[in-house]
C-alpha positions as CSV (number, residue, x, y, z in Angstrom):
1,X,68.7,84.8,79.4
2,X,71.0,87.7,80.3
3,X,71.5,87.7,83.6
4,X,69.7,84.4,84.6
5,X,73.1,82.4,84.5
6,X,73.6,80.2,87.0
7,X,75.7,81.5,89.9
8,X,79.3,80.3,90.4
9,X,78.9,79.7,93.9
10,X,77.1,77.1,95.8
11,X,72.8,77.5,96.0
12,X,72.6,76.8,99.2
13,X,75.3,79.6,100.5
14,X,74.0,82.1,97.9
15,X,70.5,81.8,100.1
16,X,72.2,82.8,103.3
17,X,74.4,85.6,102.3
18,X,73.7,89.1,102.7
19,X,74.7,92.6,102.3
20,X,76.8,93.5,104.7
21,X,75.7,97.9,104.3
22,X,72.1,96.7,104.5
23,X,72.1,93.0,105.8
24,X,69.1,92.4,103.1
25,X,69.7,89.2,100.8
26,X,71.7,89.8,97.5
27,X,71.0,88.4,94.4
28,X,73.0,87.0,91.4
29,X,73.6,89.3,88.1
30,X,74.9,87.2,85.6
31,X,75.7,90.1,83.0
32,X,77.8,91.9,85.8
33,X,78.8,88.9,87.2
34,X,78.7,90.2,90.5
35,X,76.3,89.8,94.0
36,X,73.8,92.4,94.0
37,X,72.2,94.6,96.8
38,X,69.0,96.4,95.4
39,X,68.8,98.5,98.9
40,X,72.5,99.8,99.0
41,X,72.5,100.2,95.1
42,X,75.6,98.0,95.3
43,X,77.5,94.7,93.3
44,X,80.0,92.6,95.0
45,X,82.5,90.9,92.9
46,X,83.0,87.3,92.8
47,X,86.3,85.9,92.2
48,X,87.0,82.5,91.5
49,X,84.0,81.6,93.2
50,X,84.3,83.6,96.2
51,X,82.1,86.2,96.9
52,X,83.6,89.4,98.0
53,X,81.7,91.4,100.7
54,X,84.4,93.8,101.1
55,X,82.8,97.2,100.3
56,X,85.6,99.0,99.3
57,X,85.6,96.4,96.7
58,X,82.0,97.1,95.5
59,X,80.6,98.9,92.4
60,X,77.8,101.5,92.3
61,X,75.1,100.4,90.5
């Protein structure tokens, strides 16, 4: 299941964190191994855990 892995960060905090271009709810990619924004066409890294909302830091998709 390519990009159904489960997230490295804790369920309940993945349900409350959003974009922070679009402030719409971001979802896991497993392949990219990233957060992802649909509406800002955006994927936030995650490192060791930690998401990074920074988004300087975040690839176009």
């Amino acid at each position: 299941m390519i990009g159904h892995e489960i997230a490295p960060i804790d369920p309940w905090l993945l349900d409350k964190l959003v974009c922070p271009v679009t402030r719409t709810p971001l979802r896991w990619d497993g392949a990219r191994g990233a957060l992802v924004s649909e509406a800002a066409g955006l994927a936030f890294p995650v490192r060791d855990g930690v998401p990074v909302l920074v988004v300087r830091e975040a690839v176009a998709i």
